[in-house]
N, C-alpha and C positions, 0 to 999 in steps of 0.2 A: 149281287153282281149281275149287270145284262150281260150277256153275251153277242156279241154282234161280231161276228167272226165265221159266222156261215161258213162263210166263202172257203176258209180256213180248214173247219172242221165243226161239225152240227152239236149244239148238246144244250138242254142235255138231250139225253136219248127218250124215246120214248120209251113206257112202260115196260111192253111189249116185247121190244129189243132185247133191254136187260136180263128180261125174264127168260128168253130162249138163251142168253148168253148163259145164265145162273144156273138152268136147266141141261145146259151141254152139258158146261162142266160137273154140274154135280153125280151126272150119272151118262158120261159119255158110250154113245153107240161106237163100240169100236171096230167093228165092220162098215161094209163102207155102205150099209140101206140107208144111213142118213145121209152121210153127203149124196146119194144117189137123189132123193128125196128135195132137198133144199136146192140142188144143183138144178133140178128139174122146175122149182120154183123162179130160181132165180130167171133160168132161159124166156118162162112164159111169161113175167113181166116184161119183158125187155121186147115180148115178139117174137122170140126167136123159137121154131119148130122142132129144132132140133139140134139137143144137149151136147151133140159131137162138136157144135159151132161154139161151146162159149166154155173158154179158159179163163179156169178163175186164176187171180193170181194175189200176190200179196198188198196189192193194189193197183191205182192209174198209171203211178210209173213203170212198175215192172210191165203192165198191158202193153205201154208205149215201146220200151225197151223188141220187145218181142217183136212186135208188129213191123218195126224197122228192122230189127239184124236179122230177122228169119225169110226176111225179102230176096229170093235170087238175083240180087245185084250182080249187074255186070260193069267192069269200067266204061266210063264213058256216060254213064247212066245223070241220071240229074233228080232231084228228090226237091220238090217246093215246097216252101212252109210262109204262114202270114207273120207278119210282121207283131202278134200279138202274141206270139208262141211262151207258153212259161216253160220252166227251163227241163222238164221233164221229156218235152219234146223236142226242143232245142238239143241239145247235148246227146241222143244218139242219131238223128241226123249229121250232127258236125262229123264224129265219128267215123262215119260212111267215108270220109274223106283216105282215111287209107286203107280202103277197096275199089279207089280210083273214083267213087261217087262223089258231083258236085253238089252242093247246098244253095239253092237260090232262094231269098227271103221275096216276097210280094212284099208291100208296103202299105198301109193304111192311107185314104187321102182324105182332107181336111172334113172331109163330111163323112165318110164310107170307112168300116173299117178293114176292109180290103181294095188294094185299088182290081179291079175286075177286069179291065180293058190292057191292064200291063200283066195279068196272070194271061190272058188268053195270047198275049204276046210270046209270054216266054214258054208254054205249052205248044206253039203253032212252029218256037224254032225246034221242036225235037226234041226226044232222048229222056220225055220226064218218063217217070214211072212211076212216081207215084205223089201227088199233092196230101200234106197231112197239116190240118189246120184245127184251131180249136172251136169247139160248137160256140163258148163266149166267152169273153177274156177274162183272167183270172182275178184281173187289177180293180175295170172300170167297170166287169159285169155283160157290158156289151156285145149281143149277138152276132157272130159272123152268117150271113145267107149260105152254110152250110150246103142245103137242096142243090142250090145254083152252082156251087163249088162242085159238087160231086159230077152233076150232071156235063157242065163242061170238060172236068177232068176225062169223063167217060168219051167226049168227044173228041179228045186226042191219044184215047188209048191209057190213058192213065188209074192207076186206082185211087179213092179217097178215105183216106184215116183221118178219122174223126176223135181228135182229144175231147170226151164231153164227160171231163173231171167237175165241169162245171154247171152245166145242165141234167144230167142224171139224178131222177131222183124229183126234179121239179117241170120238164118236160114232159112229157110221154114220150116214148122211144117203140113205134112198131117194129122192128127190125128187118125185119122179113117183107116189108111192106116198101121199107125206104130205099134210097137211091147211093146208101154210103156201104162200101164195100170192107171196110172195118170200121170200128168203136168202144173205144176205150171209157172205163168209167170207175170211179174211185167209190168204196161203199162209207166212208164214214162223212162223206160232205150229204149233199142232198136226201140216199136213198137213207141216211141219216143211222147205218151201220157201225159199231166200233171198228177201231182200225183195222188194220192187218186184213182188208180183204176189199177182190176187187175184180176185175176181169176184162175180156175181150172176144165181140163179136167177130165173127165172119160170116161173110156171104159164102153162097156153097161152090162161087165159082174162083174163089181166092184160093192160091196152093201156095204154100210155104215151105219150106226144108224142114222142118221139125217134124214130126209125126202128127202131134197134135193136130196139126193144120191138113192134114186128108190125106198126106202121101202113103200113108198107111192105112189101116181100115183100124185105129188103135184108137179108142177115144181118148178124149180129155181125161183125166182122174185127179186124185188127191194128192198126185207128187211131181206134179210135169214143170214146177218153176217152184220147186219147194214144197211142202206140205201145207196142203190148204189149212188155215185156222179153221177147225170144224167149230167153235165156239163164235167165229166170228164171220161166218157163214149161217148161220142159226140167224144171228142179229140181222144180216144182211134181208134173207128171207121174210123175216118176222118184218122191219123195216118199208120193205116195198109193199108187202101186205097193209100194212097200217095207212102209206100211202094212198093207196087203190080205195081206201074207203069213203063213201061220197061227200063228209063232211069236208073234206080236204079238197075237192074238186077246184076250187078256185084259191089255190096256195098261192100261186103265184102274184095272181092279181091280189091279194089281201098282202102281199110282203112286199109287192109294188109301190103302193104306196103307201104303206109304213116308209119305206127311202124315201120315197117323194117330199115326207117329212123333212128329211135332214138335207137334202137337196134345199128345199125351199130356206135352211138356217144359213147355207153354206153359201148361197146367194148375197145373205147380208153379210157377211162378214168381210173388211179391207183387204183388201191383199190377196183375197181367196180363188183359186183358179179351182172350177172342177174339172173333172178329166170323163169322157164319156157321156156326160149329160146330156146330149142332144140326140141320144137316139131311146130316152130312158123308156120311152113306150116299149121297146123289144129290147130291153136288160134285164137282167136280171136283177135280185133285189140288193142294188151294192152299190154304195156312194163310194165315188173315189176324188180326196182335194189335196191341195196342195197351201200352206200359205205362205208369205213371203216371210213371215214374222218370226216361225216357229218351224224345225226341223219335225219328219212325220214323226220319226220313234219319240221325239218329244213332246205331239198333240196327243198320241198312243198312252203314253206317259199321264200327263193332265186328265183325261178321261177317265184311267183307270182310277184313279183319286177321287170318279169325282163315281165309281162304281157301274162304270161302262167301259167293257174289252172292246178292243178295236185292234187295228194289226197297222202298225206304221212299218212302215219301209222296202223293198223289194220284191217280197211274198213271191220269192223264187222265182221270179220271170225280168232275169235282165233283159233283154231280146224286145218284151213289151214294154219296160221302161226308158228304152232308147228310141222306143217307136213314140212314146207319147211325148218325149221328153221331160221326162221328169226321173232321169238318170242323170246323178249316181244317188240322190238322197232318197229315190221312191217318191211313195205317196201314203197319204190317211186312206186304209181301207175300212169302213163300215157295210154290215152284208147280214143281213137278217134273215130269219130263218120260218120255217109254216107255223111254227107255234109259237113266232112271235106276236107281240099286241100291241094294241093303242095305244095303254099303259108304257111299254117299254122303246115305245117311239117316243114319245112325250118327254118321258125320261132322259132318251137320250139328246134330246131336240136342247131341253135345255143345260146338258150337260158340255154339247157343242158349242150353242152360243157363251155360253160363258167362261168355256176355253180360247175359246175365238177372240172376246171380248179384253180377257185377260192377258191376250198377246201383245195387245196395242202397247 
């Protein structure tokens, strides 16, 4: 079976991974020098100087979760998110709503996936506090100019939280270096971790109500939003490590166009709308189509028959599927991964066309 489902969730896992996951558990440190250890790994991939700044958490959503309600909101307040938002972010800004906070969505325009001239609009009338947008959308792959977000946000006093469940792991992330005042990130998609673990940067100038977040001099630890998986913290560590080493340097560009692949099948096919493809040079590696013939959980279906995973339908982001239009059925997600191949592109290339073919 291929796996094309990245986007999704990585695997399989690399060696490496397993082995520190096998390794936890078989003879766990039940003091906390390992999470102290791994904790301190995980900060320095990511950039970050210093481990008081990065709460691990049970994942991207619980990051997201945190980053929003631990916000001093006040009524009156206003909280921006793009229009590509999956629903991990979506749903505790709506929230906000009875703490007197507004939600205002930005909108993608026909070529940009943020319109940029109507964010600086609705940041110039007042009262945001904070713009949280995702690094690339969950659906079509597609980068938002994050830099440019934060940096505007910064010039109307706003902060920016960065959903990058979807770039982590396939990016580089200096943190300390860059211009985003939070960042959320999931370990088992890109940084290519088992589940159950995940976290959240801060810059040193963000205060929050929780302790974790500086109002205390109390660090981050192993129980601040649950007990961190120490097994799946190992994976995490091990995971970015395997990353960082130089064969892997150009991951992305090798899984680029491996999609490029299935871009070029999805082209021929009748009826076939893609979603995203026009910015595919700064996507990620993930074709997203639609066809008039065939419902997605049903081209999801046919694939799988034909021993290629793909992820037909919602993939958790209504919010992004009303933006693309292609709400309520979704869409065919395919999303390849660093250790994907030539082989498993080919594969799937003609496992599409003949799904496609067989719609007619």
């Amino acid at each position: 079976m291929i796996h094309l489902n990245h986007a999704g969730t990585s695997w399989p896992k690399p060696a490496c991974v397993r082995d520190a996951v096998a390794e936890t558990l078989a003879a766990p440190e039940l003091s906390d020098e390992g999470f102290d250890r791994h904790h301190e790994s995980v900060a320095r991939a990511f950039g970050v100087g210093d481990t008081e700044r990065l709460l691990l958490t049970p994942g991207a959503t619980q990051a997201l979760a945190v980053a929003v309600a631990d916000h001093p909101w006040q009524r009156g307040d206003r909280i921006v998110l793009s229009g590509l938002e999956h629903h991990a972010l979506q749903r505790p800004a709506q929230q906000l709503r009875s703490r007197g906070v507004e939600t205002i969505v930005v909108p993608p325009t026909a070529t940009e996936p943020i319109d940029v001239t109507r964010l600086r609009e609705v940041l110039s009338a007042g009262r945001v506090r904070m713009v949280a947008t995702t690094a690339a959308c969950n659906v079509t792959g597609e980068q938002l100019p994050i830099e440019a977000i934060a940096r505007l946000a910064h010039e109307y006093g706003a902060l920016h939280l960065v959903d990058g469940a979807q770039t982590a792991g396939w990016i580089d992330v200096d943190f300390d270096a860059s211009p985003f005042d939070l960042f959320a990130f999931a370990g088992h998609k890109g940084p290519q971790a088992p589940w159950g673990i995940g976290g959240l940067l801060r810059a040193p100038h963000v205060r929050f109500e929780s302790p974790w977040a500086g109002a205390t001099k109390q660090a981050p630890g192993p129980c601040d939003v649950g007990s961190v998986d120490r097994a799946a913290l190992a994976g995490l560590a091990a995971g970015l490590e395997w990353l960082a080493e130089p064969e892997r340097a150009d991951r992305l560009a090798k899984a680029r166009a491996l999609a490029s692949t299935l871009r070029a099948v999805a082209t021929e096919g009748p009826d076939v709308t893609l979603h995203g493809a026009a910015r595919a040079e700064l996507a990620m590696p993930t074709v997203a189509l639609t066809s008039n013939r065939l419902e997605p959980n049903e081209l999801a279906r046919r694939l799988a028959a034909r021993d290629v995973t793909a992820s037909g339908g919602l993939h958790c982001a209504p919010l992004a599927h009303q933006s693309l239009g292609t709400w309520p059925d979704g869409a065919l997600r395919l999303s390849f991964g660093p250790a994907s191949t030539t082989d498993d592109a080919d594969h799937a290339a003609g496992a599409l066309r003949e799904t496609l073919a067989a719609a007619d």
